[in-house]
C-alpha angles and dihedrals in degrees: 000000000000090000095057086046088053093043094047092044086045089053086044094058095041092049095048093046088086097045091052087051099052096051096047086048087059092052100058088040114117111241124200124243111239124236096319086214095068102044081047088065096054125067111231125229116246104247115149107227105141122225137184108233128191117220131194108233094167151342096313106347120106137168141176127248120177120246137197103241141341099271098047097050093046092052090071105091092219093059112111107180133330139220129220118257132019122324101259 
């Protein structure tokens, strides 16, 4: 009995690996900010889910700067594209 508890539970964990690392893939994907001039006109609730957005400060220079959810940082016009969760 122990060892089919200990092979099911060993299946279990080997199905759910991939799943772990897709999700964890997803989270770390970059995701494009929508046309910045509609987002400009709506308020946005005030929900605090960090992202980590990347702004355009010139030509061809970028960096990143946390904000405190999706739509505040993509109202900025200089905000490319964001990541979930906080800048490291």
């Amino acid at each position: 009995m122990k060892y089919k508890v200990f092979l099911i539970s060993l299946l279990w964990g080997l199905m759910a690996a991939p799943l772990q690392a897709e999700t964890v893939k997803k989270l770390h994907a970059e995701i494009p900010c929508p046309n910045n001039e509609a987002i400009n006109a709506k308020v946005c609730e005030r929900e605090f889910r960090p992202v980590c957005a990347l702004i355009k400060t010139g030509r061809e220079r970028f960096r990143r700067l946390t904000y405190t959810s999706k739509c505040l940082a993509c109202s900025e016009n200089k905000v490319v594209s964001y990541t979930v969760g906080p800048c490291r």
